[in-house]
C-alpha positions in Angstrom: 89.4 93.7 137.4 91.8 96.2 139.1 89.8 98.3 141.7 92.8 100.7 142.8 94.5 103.6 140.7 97.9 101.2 141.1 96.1 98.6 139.0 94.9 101.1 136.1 97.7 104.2 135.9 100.9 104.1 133.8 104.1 104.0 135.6 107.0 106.1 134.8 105.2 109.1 132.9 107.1 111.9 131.2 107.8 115.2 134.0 110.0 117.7 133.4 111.6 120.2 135.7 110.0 123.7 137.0 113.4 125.3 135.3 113.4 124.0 132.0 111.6 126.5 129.3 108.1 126.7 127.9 109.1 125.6 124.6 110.8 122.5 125.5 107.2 121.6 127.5 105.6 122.1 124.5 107.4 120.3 122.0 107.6 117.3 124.8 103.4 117.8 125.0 103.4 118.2 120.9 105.6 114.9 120.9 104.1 113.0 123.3 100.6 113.7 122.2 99.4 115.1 125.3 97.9 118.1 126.9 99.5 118.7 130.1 102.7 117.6 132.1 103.5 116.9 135.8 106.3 119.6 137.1 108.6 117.5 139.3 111.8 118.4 141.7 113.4 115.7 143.2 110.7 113.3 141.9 108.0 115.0 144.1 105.0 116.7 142.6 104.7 120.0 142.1 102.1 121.3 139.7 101.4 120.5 136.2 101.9 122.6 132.9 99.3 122.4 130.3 98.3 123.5 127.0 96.4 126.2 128.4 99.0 127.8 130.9 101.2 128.2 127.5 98.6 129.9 125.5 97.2 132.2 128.2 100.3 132.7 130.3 102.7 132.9 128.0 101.3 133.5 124.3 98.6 136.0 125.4 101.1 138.0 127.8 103.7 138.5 124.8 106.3 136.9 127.0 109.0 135.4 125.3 108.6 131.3 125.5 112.5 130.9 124.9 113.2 132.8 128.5 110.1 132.1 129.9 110.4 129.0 132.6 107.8 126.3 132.7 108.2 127.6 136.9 107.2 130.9 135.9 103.5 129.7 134.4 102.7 126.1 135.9 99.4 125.7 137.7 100.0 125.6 141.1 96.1 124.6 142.3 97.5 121.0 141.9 94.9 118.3 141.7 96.2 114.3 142.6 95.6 110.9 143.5 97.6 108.4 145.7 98.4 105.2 144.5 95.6 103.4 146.5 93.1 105.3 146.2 90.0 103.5 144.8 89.3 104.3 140.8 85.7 105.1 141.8 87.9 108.2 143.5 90.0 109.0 140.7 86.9 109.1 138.4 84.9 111.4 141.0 87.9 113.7 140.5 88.3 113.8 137.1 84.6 114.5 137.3 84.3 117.4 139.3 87.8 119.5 138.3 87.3 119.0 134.3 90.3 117.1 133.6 90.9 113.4 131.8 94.2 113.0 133.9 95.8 113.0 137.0 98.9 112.8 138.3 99.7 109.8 140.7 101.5 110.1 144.3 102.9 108.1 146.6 104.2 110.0 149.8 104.4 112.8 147.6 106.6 111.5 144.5 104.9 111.2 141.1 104.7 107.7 140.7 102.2 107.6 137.5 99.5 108.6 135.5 95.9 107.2 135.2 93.8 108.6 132.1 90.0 107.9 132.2 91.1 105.5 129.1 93.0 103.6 131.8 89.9 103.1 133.6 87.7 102.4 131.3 89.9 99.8 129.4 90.1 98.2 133.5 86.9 97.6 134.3 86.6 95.9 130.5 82.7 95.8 130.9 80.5 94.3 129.0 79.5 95.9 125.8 75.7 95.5 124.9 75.5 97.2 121.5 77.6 98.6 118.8 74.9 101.1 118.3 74.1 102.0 121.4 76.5 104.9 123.3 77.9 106.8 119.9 80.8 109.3 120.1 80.8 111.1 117.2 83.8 113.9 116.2 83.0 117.2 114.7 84.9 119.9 113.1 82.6 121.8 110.8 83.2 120.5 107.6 80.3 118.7 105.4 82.2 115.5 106.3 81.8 115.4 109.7 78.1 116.2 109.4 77.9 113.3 107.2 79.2 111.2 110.6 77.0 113.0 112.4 73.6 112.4 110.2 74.9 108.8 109.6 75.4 108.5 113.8 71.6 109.7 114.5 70.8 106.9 112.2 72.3 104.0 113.1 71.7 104.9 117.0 69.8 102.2 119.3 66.3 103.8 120.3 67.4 104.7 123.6 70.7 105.1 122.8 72.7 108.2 123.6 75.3 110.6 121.2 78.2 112.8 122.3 78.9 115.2 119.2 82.8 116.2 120.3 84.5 118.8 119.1 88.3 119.9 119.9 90.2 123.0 119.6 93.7 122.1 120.0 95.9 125.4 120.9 99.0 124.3 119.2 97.5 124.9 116.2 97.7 128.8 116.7 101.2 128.5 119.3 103.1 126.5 117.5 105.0 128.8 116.1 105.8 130.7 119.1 109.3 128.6 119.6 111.3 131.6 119.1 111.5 135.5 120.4 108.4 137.1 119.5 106.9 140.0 119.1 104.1 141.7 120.7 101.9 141.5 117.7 102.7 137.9 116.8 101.6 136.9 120.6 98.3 139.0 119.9 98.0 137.3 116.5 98.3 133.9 118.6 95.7 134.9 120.9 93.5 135.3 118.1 93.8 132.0 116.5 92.8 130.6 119.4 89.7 132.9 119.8 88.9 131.5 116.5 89.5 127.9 117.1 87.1 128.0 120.5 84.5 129.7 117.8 84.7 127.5 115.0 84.8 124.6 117.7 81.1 126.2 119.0 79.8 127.0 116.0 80.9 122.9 114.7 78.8 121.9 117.7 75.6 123.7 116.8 75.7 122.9 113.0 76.3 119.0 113.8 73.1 119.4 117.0 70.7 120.9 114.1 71.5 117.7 112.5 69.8 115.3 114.8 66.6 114.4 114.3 66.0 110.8 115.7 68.2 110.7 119.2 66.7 111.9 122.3 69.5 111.4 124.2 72.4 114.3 122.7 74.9 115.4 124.6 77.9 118.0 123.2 81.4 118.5 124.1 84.0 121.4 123.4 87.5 120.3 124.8 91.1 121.4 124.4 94.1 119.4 123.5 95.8 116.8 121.2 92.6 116.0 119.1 93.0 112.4 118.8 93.9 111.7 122.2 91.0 114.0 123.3 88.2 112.0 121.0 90.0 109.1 122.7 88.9 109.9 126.3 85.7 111.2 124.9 85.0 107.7 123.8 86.3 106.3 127.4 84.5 108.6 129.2 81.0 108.0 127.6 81.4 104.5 127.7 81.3 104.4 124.1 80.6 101.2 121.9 81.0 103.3 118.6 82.8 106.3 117.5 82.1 107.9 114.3 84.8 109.8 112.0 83.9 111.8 108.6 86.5 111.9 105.9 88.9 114.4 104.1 87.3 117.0 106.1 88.5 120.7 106.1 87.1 122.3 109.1 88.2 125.7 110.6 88.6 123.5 114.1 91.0 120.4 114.5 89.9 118.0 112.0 88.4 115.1 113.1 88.3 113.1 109.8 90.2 110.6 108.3 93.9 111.7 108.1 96.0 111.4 110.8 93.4 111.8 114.1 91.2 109.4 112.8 93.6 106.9 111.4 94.6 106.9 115.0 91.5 106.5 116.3 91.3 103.6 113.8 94.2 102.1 115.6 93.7 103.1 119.1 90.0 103.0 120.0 88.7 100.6 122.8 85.4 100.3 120.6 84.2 100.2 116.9 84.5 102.8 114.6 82.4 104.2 111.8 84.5 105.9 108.9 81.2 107.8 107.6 81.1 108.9 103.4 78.2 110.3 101.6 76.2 108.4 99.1 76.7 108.1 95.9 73.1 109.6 96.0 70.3 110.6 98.4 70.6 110.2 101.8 72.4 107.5 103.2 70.7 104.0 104.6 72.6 101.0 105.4 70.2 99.6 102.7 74.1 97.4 101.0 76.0 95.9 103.3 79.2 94.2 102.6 81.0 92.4 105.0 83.9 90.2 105.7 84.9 86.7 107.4 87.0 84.6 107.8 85.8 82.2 110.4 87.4 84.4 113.7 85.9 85.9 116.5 86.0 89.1 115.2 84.7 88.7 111.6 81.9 86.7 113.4 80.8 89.9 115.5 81.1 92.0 112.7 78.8 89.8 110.5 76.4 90.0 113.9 76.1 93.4 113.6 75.2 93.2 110.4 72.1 91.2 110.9 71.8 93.2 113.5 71.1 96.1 110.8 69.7 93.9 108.1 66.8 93.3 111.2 66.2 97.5 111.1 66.8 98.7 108.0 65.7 95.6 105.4 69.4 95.9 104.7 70.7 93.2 102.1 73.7 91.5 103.4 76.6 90.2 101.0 78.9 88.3 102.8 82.4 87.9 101.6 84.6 85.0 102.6 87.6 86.4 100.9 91.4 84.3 100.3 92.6 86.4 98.2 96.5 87.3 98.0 95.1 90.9 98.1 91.6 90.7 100.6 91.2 94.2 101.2 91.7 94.9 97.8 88.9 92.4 96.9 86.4 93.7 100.0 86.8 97.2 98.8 85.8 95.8 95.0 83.0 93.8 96.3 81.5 97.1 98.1 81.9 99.0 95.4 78.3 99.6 94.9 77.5 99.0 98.7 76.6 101.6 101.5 78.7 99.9 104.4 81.8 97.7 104.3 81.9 96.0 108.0 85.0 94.5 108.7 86.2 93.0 112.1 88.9 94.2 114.0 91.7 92.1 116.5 91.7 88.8 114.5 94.3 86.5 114.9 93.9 85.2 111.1 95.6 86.8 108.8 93.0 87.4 106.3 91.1 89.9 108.4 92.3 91.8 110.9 93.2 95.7 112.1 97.1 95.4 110.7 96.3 96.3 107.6 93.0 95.1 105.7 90.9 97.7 107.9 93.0 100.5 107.9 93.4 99.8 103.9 89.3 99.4 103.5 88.9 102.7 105.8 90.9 104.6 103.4 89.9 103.4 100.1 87.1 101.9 100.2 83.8 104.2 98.4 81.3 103.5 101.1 81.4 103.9 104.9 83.0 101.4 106.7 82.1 99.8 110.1 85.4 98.1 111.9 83.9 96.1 114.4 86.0 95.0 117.7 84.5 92.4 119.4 86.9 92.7 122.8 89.3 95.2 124.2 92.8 95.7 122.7 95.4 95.6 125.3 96.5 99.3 126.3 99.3 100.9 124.7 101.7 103.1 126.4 
């Protein structure tokens, strides 16, 4: 288990120069997938740039991002770690500024990065229960409540649910990548007025519909909505996190497109792909699930029980060898409430690669993709 911010951060991240313009920081942030970037010269720290310092600093003054210098609009109240500083530290940190990542020092020189998803996937505790720390993504749209209602459900009595909403800034900047006028930077400002608002008003339509938790906590945050739902998940410790479907919220969607298929791919827990029901309200009362004799499938058909136990649910359990098995699990659940599927098999038949991202997308129901383990970071 690492115990220093060595152990956990990722070496060699992406910095770029106090002279080199706003618009090249952004697209770098926009292609990266991130929401702020350390400011180096001569490999030592500087400041960071973030999504933020473009939209207030630069789209809100009217300046011009094509002459405008990331050194001209960097936050200079700079906020690090060194190397060997304990994680307990970096977390503490993260904690009390507000921020998912910091920049890493040695003697000065940026030497990494370390995300609270770095730390989380470090200590690789224990889970205790898919349906116990719930992160659920909200946007607005009648989708996303569905996650939400569905969420409350499923929640362990005791249990505890972030509702997580994002406004991501690019949405309303990303079009400032050439000269500009006065009125287009006002027009910018805005969008992103309206983003935070949709973002607030997302958060109290999805908190009027809990009625079983106790234990509800919300959060509004800026950036690359994937990445952000990510650390939400990290952060809370999550063991689920729940996405709607097709959504079409006024703030950045968090439904199955292309956040949530990467949530699919890249969270550290399961993940609930929440649809309505054919009719009523939905209940886990049908549950399909898959195995094939793997780890994996095995938790996923524990968690089943697990809800057959609390709901009276009926179980149909699919050992499929088709040529075509997530073509035959999404036609076995055709009349079901909840395809469960596990998640980092090594057998062929089931496993994330393609039959759970293919179920998520297709299938009529909600689907459950169980992970019984940790998936080895990616950069």
């Amino acid at each position: 288990m690492a115990t220093s911010v060595r152990d956990a951060m990722t070496e060699n991240p992406h910095s770029i120069g106090a002279s080199v313009s706003v618009v090249e920081a952004a697209r770098l942030m926009r292609e990266e997938r991130i929401g702020s970037l350390p400011i180096t010269e001569d490999e030592k720290l500087v400041g960071m740039i973030t999504y933020r310092d473009i939209a207030t600093k630069v789209v809100a003054e009217a300046a011009d991002p094509q002459r405008t210098s990331v050194g001209d609009v960097y936050s200079r109240d700079l906020i690090s770690v060194e190397a060997d500083e304990d994680l307990e530290e970096a977390l503490q940190l993260m904690a009390r500024h507000q921020v998912r990542r910091l920049p890493v020092v040695e003697n000065g020189r940026l030497v990494g990065i370390v995300a609270q998803a770095d730390i989380a996937l470090s200590e690789n505790e224990q889970k205790t229960g898919v349906f116990e720390r719930i992160v659920c993504g909200v946007d607005g749209s009648p989708q996303s409540l569905e996650a939400v209602r569905q969420s409350d459900l499923l929640l362990e009595t005791g249990g505890r649910l972030l509702l997580a909403a994002v406004v991501d800034p690019m949405q309303a900047i990303h079009f400032q990548v050439a000269p500009t006028a006065a009125h287009v930077a006002r027009r910018a400002l805005h969008e992103i007025e309206e983003l935070d608002e949709a973002a607030a008003d997302a958060l109290e339509r999805a908190r009027a519909e809990v009625a079983r938790a106790a234990d509800v906590a919300t959060q509004d945050t800026g950036g690359p909505p994937a990445a952000c739902l990510l650390d939400a998940a990290s952060s809370e410790r999550a063991t689920l996190v729940a996405v709607g479907t097709h959504g079409l919220g006024r703030a950045a969607g968090i439904v199955l497109g292309s956040v949530a298929t990467r949530v699919l791919h890249r969270a550290r827990c399961s993940v609930l792909v929440a649809r309505r029901a054919a009719a009523g309200e939905w209940t886990p009362r049908t549950i399909v699930v898959g195995v094939d004799g793997s780890a994996a499938a095995d938790a996923a058909l524990g968690v089943c029980r697990e809800l057959e136990a609390r709901f009276g649910s009926e179980v149909r359990v699919v050992t499929s060898e088709a040529r075509r098995p997530a073509h035959a699990l999404v036609q076995a659940a055709a009349d079901a409430n909840l395809l469960a599927v596990g998640s980092r098999s090594s057998h062929r038949v089931l496993g994330l690669g393609s039959v759970s991202e293919h179920v998520a997308h297709h299938a009529r129901c909600s689907v459950l993709v169980v992970r019984s383990a940790l998936p080895t970071a990616t950069a």
